[in-house]
N, C-alpha and C positions, 0 to 999 in steps of 0.2 A: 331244181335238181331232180327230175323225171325218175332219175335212175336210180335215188335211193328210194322210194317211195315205192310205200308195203301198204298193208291193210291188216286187221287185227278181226278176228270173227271169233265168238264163243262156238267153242266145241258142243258137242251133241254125245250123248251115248253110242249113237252108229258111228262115232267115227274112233273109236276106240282100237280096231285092230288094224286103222291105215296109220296111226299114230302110234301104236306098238312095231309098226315096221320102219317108219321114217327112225323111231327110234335106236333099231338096230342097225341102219344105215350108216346112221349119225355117228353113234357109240362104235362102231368096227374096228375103225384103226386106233384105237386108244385102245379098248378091249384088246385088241391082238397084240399090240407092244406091249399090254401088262401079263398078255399070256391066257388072259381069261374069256375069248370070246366064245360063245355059245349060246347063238340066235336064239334056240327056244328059252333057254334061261331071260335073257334080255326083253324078251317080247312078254313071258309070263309073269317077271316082277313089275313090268310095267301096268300090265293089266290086272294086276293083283292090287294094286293101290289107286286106279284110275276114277278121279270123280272129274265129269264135264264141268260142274259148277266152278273150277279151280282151273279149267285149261282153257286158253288163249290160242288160234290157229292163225300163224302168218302166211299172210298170201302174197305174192310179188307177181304181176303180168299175168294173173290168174291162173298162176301155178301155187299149191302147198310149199311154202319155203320153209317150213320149222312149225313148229310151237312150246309156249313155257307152260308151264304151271305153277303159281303160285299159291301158299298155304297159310290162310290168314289164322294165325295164333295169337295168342292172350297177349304176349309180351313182344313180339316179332312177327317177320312174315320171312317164309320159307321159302327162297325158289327153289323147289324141286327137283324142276325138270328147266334144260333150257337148248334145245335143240336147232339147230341153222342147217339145212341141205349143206355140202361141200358145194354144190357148183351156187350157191347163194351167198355162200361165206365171202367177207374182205368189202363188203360192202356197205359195213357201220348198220345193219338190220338188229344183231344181237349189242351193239352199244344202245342203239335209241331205245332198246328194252329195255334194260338195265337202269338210261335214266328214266324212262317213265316207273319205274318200278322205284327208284329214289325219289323222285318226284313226290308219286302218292307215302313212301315209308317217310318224307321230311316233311310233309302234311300231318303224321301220327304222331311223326315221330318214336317213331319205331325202327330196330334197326333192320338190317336185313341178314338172312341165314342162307349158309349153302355148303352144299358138301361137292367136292368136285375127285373125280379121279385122280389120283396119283400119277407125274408125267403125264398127264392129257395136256394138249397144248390148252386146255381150258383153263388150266391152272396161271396161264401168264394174261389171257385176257381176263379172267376175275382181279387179276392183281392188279392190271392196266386202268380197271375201270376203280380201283380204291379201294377192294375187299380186303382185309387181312388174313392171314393163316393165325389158327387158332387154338389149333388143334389137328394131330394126327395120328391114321393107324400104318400096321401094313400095305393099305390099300387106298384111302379117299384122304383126304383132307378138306376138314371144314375151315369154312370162312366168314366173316362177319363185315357188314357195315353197317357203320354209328351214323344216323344224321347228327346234325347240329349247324351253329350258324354259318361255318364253312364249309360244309360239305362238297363234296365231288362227287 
């Protein structure tokens, strides 16, 4: 399968503000159905919290297709951030993240965390991949997955 086939490269500190804009790419049309876009807002919360040691840069035909971020904590691991280009989407790129990231969290056993936008279609592929909702504000909704001996 040529075609699904990505590569995964640890970030660097110089690549911080082409990742602050894939980011605002990414986020646009969910930001704009919630009402809330505002590229410099999105670009500066991102780079307000940005450590390279935590972020992942997918590559597909050596082009940037995304990248996550993951946040190794005490009790859990956080994904962050988990961004796919639009013209990259639909191509199972951001599932085979998801399992590699269940993968290593059914190794710890740890579960996994994540907050995702309200109405962002993210909300149906975290659901798709076995996250639960957990919790909600006016704006994000978190989620969680449990490993265990059956996991998905």
């Amino acid at each position: 399968m040529l075609q699904n086939q990505f590569h995964i490269e640890a970030a660097h500190e110089t690549d911080a503000d082409r990742l602050a804009e894939l980011r605002v790419v990414a986020m646009r049309p969910s930001l704009e159905a919630a009402g809330r876009f505002d590229p410099q807002r999105a670009r500066d919360r991102f780079l307000a919290s940005f450590l390279a040691a935590d972020t992942q840069i997918i590559y597909k035909n050596g082009e940037m297709a995304g990248f996550f971020v993951v946040r190794q904590r005490t009790d859990h691991l956080y994904l962050d951030h988990l961004y796919v280009l639009p013209n990259f989407q639909g191509a199972g790129i951001g599932r085979r993240i998801i399992d590699g990231l269940k993968d290593e969290a059914q190794s710890h056993m740890l579960p996994i965390r994540l907050m995702a936008l309200k109405n962002s279609p993210a909300n149906t592929f975290y659901q798709s991949c076995g996250f639960e909702p957990v919790s909600s504000d006016e704006l994000d909704t978190q989620y969680v997955w449990y490993p265990g001996p059956h996991s998905s």
